[in-house]
C-alpha positions in Angstrom: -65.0 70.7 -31.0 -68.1 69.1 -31.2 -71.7 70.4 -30.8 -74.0 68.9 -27.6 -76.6 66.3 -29.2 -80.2 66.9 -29.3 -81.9 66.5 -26.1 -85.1 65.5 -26.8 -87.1 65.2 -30.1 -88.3 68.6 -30.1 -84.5 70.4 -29.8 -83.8 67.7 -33.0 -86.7 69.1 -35.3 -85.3 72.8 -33.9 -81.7 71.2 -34.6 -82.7 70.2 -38.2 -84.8 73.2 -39.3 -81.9 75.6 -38.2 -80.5 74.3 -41.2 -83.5 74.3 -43.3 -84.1 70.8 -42.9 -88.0 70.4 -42.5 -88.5 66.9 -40.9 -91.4 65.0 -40.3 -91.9 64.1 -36.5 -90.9 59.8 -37.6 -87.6 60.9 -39.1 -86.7 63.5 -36.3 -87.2 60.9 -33.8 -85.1 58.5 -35.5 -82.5 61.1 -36.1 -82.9 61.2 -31.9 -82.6 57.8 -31.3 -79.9 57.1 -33.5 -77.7 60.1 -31.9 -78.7 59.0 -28.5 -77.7 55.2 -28.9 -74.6 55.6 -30.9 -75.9 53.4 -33.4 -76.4 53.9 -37.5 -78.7 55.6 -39.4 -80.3 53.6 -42.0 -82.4 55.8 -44.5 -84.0 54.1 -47.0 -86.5 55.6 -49.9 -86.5 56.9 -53.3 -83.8 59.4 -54.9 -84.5 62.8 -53.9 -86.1 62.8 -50.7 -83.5 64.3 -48.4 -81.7 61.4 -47.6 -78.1 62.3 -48.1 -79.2 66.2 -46.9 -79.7 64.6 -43.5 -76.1 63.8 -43.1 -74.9 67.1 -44.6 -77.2 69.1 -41.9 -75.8 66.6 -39.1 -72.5 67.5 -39.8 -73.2 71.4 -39.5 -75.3 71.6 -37.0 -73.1 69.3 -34.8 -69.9 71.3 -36.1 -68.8 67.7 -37.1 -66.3 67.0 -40.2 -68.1 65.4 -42.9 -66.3 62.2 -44.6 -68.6 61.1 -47.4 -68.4 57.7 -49.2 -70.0 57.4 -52.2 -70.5 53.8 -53.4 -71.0 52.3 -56.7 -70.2 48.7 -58.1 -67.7 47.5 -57.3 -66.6 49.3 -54.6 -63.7 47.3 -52.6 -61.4 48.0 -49.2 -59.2 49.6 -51.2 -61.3 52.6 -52.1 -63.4 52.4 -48.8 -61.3 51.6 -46.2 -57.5 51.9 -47.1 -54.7 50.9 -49.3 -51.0 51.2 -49.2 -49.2 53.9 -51.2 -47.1 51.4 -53.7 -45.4 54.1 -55.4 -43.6 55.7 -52.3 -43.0 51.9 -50.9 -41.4 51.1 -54.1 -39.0 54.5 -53.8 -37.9 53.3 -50.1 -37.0 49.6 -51.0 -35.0 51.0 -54.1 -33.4 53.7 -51.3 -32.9 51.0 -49.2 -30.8 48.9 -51.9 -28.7 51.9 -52.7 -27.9 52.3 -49.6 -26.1 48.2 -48.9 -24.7 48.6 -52.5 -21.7 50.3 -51.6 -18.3 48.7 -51.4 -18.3 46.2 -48.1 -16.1 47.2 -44.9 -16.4 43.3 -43.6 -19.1 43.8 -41.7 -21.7 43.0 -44.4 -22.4 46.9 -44.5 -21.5 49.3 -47.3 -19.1 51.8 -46.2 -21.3 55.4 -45.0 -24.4 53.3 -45.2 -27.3 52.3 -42.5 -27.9 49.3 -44.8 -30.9 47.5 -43.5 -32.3 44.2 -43.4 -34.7 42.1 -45.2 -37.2 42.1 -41.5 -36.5 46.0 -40.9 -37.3 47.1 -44.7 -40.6 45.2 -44.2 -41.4 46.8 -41.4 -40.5 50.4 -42.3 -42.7 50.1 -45.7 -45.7 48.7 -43.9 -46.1 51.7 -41.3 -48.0 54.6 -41.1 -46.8 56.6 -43.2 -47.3 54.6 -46.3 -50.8 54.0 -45.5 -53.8 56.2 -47.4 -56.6 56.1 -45.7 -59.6 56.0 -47.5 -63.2 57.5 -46.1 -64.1 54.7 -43.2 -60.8 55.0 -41.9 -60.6 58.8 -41.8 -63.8 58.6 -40.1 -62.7 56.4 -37.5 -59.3 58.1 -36.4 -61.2 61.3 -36.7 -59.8 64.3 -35.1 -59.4 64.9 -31.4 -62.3 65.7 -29.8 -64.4 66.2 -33.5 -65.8 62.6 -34.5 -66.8 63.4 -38.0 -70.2 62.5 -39.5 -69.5 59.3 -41.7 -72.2 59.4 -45.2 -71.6 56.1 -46.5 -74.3 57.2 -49.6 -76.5 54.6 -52.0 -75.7 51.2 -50.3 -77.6 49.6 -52.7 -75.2 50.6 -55.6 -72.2 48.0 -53.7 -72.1 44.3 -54.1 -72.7 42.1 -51.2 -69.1 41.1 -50.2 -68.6 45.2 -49.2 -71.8 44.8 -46.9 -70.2 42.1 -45.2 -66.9 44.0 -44.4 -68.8 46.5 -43.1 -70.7 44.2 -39.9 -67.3 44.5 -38.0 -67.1 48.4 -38.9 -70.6 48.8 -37.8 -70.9 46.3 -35.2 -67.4 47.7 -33.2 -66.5 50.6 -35.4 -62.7 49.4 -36.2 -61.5 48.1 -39.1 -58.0 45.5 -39.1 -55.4 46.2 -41.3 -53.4 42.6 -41.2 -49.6 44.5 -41.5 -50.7 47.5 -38.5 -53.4 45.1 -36.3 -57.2 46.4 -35.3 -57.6 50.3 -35.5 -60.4 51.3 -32.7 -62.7 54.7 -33.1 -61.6 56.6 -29.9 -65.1 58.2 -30.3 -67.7 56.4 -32.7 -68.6 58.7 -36.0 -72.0 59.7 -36.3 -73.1 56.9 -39.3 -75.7 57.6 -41.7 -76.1 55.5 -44.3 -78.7 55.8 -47.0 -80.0 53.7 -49.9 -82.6 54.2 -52.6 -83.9 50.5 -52.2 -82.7 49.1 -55.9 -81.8 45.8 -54.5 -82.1 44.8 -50.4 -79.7 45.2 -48.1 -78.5 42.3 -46.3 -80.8 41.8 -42.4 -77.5 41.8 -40.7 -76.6 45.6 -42.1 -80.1 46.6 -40.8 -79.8 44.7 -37.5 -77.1 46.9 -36.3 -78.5 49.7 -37.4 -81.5 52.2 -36.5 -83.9 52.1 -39.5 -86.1 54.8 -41.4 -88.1 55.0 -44.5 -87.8 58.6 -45.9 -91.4 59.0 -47.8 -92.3 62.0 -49.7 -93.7 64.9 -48.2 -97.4 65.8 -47.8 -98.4 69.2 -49.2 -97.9 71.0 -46.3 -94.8 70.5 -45.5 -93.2 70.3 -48.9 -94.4 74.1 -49.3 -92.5 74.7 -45.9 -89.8 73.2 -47.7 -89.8 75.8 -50.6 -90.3 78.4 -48.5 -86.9 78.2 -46.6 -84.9 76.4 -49.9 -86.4 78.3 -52.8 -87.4 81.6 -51.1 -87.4 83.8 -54.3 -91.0 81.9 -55.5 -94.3 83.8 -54.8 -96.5 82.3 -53.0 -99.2 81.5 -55.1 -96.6 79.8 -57.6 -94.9 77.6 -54.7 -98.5 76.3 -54.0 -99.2 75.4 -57.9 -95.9 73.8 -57.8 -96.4 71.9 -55.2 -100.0 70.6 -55.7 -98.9 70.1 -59.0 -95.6 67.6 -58.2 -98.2 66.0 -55.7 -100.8 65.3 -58.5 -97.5 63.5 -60.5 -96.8 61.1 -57.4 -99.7 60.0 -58.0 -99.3 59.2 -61.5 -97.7 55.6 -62.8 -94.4 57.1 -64.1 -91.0 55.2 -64.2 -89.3 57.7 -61.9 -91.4 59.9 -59.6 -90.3 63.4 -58.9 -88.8 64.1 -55.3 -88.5 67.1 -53.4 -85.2 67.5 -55.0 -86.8 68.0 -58.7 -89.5 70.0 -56.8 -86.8 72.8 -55.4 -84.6 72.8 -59.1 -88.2 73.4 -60.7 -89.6 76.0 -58.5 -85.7 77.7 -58.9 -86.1 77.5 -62.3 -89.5 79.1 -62.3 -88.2 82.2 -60.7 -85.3 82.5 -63.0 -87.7 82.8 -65.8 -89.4 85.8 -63.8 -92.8 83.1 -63.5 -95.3 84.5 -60.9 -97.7 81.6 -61.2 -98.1 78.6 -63.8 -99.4 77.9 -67.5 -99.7 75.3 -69.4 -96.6 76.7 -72.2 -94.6 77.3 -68.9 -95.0 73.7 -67.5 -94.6 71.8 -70.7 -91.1 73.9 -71.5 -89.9 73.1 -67.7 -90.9 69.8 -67.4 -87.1 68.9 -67.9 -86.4 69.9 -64.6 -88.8 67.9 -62.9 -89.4 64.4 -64.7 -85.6 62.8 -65.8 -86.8 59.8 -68.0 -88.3 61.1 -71.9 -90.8 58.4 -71.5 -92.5 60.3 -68.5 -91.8 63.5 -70.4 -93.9 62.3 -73.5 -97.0 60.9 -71.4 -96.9 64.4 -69.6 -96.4 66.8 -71.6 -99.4 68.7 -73.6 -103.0 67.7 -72.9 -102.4 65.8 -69.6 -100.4 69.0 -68.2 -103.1 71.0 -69.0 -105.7 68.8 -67.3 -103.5 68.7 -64.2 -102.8 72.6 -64.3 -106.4 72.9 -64.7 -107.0 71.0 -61.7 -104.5 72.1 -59.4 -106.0 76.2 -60.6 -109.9 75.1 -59.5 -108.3 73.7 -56.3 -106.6 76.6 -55.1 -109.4 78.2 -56.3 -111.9 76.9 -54.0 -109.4 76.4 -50.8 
């Protein structure tokens, strides 16, 4: 059974951060709104911001089903939406000729057969129970009384002919399936859709859809962050981590850490039993933070040590 929604923006932020989820006051309210109205949730903004997390946390604070659709290039209704299994179809037409190929009684049926014709076999492999149903349409039978939270993850990575299929899913949450007609949500999903911004979504996606962009944290609340996901780091390290991953934003890299990188490197930090940070320490983890060699290279040694060295007189003097 589903959880009650949020009723205001402050039980929403409470909603979130039961989970762990530490949410800027923006996002929370759009997280509101979009519960409230029944309508998507667009999150746009660079990999690793907490994008996808937000669906995850909807789904278990709401006590909602998560049905996840991860896209790539390429992606078509047959993968998405639903396809028909041609395997067992196959298996029931040959059933069906075995069954008229016995020896005729006159009535143009084989003797101890049902025998059935060309319009009934049609029908019978076209139903139900030959259909797979792919992650849209799960989401939009969902179970009774439990609409599931529908992820449909990295937009950006589909070509435009799937955006367009997905106006009527968004717009009246069915989809039609030519040989079964239109299939209706009972009770809409909850939709979140995300995408990391490496090519524009189409206006009409965004139109029908309540729209965020999820920025990087500020200091502050990316070491509340690491304090509820990567509780095992001191104190004083979770603070050099973080004014250290804030210093790196602010460098020209080709991919800037997100708070993703900055939870894997603070983890990492306290598997190697590292109370606070130096500049042998840094240089050997940077792996775990930066994912392209280029940035790597123009990191690694002498400009580490300068931002060490800044982040240490900082904290210093705070």
């Amino acid at each position: 059974m589903n959880s009650p929604l949020p009723a205001s923006i402050e039980a929403t932020i409470d909603l979130l951060a039961s989970a762990d989820y530490v949410a800027e006051r923006s996002l929370a309210t759009a997280v509101y709104l979009a519960l409230r109205m029944g309508r998507p949730l667009f999150l746009e903004g660079e990999a690793g911001v907490g994008k996808t997390e937000i669906a995850k946390v909807l789904a278990a604070t709401l006590g909602r089903k998560l049905v996840r659709l991860q896209c790539y290039e390429g992606l078509d209704i047959a993968n998405a939406v639903y396809e028909w299994n041609y395997s067992r179809q196959m298996m029931e037409i040959r059933l069906a000729e075995s069954e008229g190929s016995g020896t005729s009684d006159g009535s143009g049926r084989g003797k101890g057969t049902r025998g059935r014709s060309r319009e009934r076999l049609a029908k019978d492999i076209f139903s139900e129970k030959f259909l797979i149903r792919r992650p849209i349409l799960q989401a939009l039978e969902g179970e009774k009384g439990a609409a599931p939270v529908l992820l449909i993850d990295e937009l950006d990575r589909t070509d435009e002919p799937f955006e367009a299929y997905l106006l009527e899913v968004l717009s009246d949450f069915q989809v039609t399936i030519p040989e079964l007609g239109t299939i209706h949500a009972e009770e809409p999903p909850v939709v979140v859709i995300t995408s990391n911004r490496t090519r524009e979504i189409h206006d009409a996606i965004k139109r029908r859809c309540y729209y965020h962009w999820v920025d990087y944290p500020d200091a502050a609340r990316e070491l509340e962050i690491l304090r509820r996901r990567a509780p095992g780091a001191a104190a004083r390290l979770s603070r050099e981590v973080v004014a250290f991953v804030q210093r790196l934003r602010s460098m020209d890299l080709f991919k800037l850490p997100g708070v993703a990188e900055t939870i894997d490197w603070s983890r990492a930090l306290v598997a190697l039993d590292k109370l606070s940070l130096d500049p042998q320490t840094v240089n050997d983890t940077l792996g775990a933070l930066l994912k392209y060699q280029d940035d790597i290279a123009r990191v690694r040694g002498s400009e580490a040590e300068r931002l060490l060295a800044e982040v240490k007189a900082e904290l210093a003097s705070a």
